[in-house]
C-alpha positions as CSV (number, residue, x, y, z in Angstrom):
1,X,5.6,18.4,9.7
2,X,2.3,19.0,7.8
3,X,1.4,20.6,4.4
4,X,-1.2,23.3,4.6
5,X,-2.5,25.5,2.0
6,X,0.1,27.0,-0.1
7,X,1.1,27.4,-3.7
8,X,1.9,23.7,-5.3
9,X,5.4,24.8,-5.1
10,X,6.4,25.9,-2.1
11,X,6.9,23.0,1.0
12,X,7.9,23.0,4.7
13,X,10.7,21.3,5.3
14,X,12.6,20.2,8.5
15,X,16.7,21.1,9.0
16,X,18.5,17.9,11.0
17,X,21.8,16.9,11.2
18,X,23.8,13.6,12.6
19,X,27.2,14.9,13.7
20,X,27.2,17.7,10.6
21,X,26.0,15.5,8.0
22,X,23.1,17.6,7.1
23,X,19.7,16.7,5.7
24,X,16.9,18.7,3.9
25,X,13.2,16.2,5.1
26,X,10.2,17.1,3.0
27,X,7.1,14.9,4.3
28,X,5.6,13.7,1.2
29,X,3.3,11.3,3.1
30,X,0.0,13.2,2.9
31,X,1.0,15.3,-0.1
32,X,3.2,13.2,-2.0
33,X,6.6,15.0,-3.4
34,X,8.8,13.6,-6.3
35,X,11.8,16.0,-6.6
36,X,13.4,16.1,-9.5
37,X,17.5,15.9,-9.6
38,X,17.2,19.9,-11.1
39,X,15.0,20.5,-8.0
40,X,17.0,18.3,-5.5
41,X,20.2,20.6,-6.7
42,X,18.8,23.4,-5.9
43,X,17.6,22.6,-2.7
44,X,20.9,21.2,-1.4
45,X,22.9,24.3,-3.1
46,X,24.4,26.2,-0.3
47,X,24.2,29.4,-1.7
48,X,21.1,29.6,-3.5
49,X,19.2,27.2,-2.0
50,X,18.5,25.4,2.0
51,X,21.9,23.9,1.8
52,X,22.8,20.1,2.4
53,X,24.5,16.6,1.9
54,X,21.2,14.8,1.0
55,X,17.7,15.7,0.7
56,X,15.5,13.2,2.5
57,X,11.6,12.3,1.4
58,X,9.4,11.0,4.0
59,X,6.8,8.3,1.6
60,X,4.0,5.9,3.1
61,X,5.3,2.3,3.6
62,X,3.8,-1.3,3.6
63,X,6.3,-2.9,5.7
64,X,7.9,-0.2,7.8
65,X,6.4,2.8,9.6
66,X,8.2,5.3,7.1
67,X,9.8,4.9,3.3
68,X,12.8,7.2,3.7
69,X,13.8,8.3,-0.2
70,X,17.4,9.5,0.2
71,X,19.0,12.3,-2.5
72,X,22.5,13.2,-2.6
73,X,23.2,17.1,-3.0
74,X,24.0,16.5,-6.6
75,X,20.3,15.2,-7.2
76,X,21.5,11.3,-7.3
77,X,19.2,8.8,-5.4
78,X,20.9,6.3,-3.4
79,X,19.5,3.6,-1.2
80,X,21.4,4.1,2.8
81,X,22.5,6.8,4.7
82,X,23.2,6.0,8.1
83,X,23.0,9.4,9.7
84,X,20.1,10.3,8.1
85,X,18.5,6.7,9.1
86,X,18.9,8.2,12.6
87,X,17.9,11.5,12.0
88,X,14.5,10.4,10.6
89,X,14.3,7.6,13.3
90,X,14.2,10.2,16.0
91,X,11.5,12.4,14.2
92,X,9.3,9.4,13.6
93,X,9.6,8.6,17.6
94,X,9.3,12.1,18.4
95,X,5.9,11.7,16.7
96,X,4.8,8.4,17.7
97,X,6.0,9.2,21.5
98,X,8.1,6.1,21.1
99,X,11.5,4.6,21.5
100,X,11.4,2.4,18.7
101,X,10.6,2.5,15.2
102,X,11.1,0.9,11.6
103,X,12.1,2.7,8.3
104,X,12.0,1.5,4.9
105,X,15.2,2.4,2.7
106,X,16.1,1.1,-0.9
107,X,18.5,-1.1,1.2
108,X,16.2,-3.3,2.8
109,X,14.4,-2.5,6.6
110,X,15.8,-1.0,9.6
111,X,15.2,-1.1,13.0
112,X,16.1,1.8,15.2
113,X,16.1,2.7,18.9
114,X,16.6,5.2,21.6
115,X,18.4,5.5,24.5
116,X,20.0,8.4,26.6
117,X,19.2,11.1,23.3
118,X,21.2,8.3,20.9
119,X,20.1,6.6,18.5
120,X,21.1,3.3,17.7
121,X,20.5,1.6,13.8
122,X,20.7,-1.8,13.3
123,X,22.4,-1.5,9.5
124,X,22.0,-4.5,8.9
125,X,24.2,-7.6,7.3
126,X,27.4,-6.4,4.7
127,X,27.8,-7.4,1.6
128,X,31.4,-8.3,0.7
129,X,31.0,-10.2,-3.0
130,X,32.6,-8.3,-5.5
131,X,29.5,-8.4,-8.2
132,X,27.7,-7.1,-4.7
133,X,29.7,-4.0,-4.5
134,X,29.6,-3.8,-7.6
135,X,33.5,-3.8,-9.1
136,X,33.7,-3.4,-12.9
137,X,36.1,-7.2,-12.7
138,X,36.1,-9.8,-10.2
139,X,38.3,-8.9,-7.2
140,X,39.5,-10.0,-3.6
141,X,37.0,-7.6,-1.5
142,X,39.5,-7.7,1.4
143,X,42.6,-6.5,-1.1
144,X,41.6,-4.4,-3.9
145,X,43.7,-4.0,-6.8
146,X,43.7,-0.7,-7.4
147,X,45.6,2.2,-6.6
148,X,45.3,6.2,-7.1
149,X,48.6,8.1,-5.7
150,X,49.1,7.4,-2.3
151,X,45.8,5.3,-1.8
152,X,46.0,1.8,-2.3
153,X,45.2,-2.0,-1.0
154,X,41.1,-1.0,-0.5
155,X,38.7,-3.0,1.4
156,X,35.4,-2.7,-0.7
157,X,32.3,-3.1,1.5
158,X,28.2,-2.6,0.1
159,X,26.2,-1.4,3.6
160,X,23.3,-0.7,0.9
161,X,25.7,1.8,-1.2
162,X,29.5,0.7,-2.0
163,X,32.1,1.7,0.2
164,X,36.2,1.2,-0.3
165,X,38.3,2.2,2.6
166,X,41.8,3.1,2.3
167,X,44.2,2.4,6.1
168,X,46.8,5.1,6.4
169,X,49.5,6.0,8.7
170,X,48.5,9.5,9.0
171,X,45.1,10.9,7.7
172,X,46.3,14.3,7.5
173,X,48.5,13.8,5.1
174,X,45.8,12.2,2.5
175,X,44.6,15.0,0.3
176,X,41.0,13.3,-0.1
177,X,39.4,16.3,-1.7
178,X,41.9,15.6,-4.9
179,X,41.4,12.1,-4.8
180,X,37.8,11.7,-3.4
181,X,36.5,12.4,-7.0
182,X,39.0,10.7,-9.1
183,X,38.5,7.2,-7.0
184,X,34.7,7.9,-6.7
185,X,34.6,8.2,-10.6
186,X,37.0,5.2,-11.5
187,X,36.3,3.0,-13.7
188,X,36.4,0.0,-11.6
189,X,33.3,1.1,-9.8
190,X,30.1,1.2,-12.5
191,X,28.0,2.8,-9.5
192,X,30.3,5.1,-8.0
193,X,31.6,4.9,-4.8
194,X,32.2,6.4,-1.3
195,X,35.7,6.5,-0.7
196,X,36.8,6.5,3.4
197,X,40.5,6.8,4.5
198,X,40.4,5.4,8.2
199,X,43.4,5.6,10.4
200,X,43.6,2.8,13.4
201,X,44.7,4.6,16.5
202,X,43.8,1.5,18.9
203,X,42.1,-1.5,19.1
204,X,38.8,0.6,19.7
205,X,39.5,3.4,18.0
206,X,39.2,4.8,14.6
207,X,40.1,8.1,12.8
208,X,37.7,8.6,9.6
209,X,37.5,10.7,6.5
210,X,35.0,10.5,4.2
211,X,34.3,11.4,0.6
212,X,30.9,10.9,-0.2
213,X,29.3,9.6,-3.8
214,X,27.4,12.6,-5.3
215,X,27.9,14.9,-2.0
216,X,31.8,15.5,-1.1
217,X,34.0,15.6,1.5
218,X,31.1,15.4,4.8
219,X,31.6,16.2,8.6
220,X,30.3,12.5,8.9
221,X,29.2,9.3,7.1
222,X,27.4,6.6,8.9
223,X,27.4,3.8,6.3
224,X,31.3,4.8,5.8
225,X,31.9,4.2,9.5
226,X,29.7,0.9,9.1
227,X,31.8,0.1,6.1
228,X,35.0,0.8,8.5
229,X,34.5,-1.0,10.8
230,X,33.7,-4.6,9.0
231,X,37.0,-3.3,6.8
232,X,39.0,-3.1,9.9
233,X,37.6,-5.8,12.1
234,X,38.4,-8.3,8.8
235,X,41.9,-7.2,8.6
236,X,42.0,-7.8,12.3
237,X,43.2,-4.2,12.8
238,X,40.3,-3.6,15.3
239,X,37.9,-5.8,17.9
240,X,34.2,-5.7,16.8
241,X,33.5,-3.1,18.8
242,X,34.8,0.5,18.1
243,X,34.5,4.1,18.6
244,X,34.6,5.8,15.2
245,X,35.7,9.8,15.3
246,X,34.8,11.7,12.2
247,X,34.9,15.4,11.7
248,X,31.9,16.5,13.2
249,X,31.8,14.0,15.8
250,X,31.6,10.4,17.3
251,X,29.8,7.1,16.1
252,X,29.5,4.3,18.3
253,X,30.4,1.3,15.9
254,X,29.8,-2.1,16.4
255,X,29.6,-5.8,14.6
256,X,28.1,-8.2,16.4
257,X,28.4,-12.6,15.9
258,X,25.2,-12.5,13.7
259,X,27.2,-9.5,11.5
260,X,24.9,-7.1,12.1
261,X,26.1,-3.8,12.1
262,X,25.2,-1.2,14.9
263,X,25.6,2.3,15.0
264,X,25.0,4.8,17.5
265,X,25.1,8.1,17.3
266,X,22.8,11.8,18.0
267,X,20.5,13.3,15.5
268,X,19.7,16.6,15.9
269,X,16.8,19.0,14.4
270,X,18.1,22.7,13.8
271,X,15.3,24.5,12.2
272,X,12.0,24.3,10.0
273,X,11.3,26.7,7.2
274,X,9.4,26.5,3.6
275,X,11.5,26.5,-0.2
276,X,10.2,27.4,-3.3
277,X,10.7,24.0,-5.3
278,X,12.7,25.9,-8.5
279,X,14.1,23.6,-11.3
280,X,17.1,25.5,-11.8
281,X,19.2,28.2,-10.9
């Protein structure tokens, strides 16, 4: 991905996706690119624009080999996003003809690898204080006092952007796209929130839904299946070890003794293209 000679507001961009979750990747490295929330909109609009969950910026870094700036499709900047932690971690490899490489979030450094077309991410260590969430009021992480219709009893987990996750009987019967935005807009969470109902089918396995902060219901959700599977492993519902099945796919999930968080998963490119950078409709 390189800029050539075009007008100041028009940029290539690259098209990926980790099991649906889609991503719009601008390389601002040699031409640096600060998208606005008006321009991040309309780049993620489906109709008018590329269409996607989060628009990714690829920025110069001191301590990693790429700074990956993450925008939800509502223009919000958040600091983790586990597929698209794997989707840039293949494109940097791809480029450096490696198997490894390091990228530089808002949540701290992570360390990616390849193996057999997967990519694993080492997440990195959860956060389960409640003023590390954050919650609005000091609460028991592992039983959250709060309840919207069916949904209650949350485990609230921070894998670099909060997480509650909801255990069900039966996911089908959840209607998340009702209570996705009223739970991600409570009160009790002053950041917002990602809102996963999970339903254990085994020791090993895990049903997921997610409802992602400033994006909607998604095909898939990395940090949510990282958030599930510290949720599930501390309510002793699952081993540390567990395959993770979301809509568009499956996540390889796993927490090991130094609670580090693995996840393992494909990231695929689907096309390259150029957008006029617009501020509104």
């Amino acid at each position: 991905m390189t800029t050539t000679s075009r007008p100041h507001n028009v940029r290539p961009f690259l098209k990926m996706h980790g099991l649906g979750n889609d991503f719009v990747i601008f390389d601002g490295r040699q031409t640096p690119l600060d998208l606005s929330v008006a321009q991040a909109r309309a780049v993620a609009d489906r109709k008018r624009g590329v269409g996607c969950d989060q628009i990714i910026t690829l920025q110069p870094s001191s301590v990693g080999q790429i700074f990956m700036r993450i925008q939800n499709a509502d223009g919000s900047e958040v600091d983790a996003c586990g597929n698209a932690t794997r989707c840039v971690a293949r494109l940097i490899m791809d480029e450096m003809g490696t198997d490894n490489t390091t990228i530089e979030t808002g949540a701290g450094l992570l360390r990616a690898a390849r193996q057999d077309n997967l990519i694993t991410v080492d997440m990195g260590i959860p956060k389960l204080g409640w003023s590390d969430i954050p919650l609005a009021r000091e609460n028991d992480t592992l039983h959250v006092d709060f309840q919207c219709a069916m949904l209650s009893d949350p485990v609230a987990v921070n894998v670099g952007n909060p997480h509650v996750v909801f255990f069900v009987d039966n996911i089908a019967t959840i209607p998340l796209e009702d209570l996705g935005p009223q739970i991600e807009h409570d009160a009790l969470f002053p950041e917002r929130v990602n809102v996963s109902i999970a339903e254990v089918k085994s020791r090993d396995n895990i049903i997921l839904r997610v409802w992602e902060r400033g994006a909607g219901i998604t095909e898939a959700c990395g940090t949510a299946a990282c958030a599930t599977i510290v949720a599930a492993s501390l309510r002793g519902l699952v081993d540390r070890v567990a395959t993770v099945n979301l809509a568009g796919g499956v996540l390889n999930m796993s927490w090991d003794d130094h609670d580090h968080i693995h996840m393992t998963g494909p990231a695929t490119p689907t096309f390259m293209g150029e957008v006029f950078l617009r501020e509104g409709p």
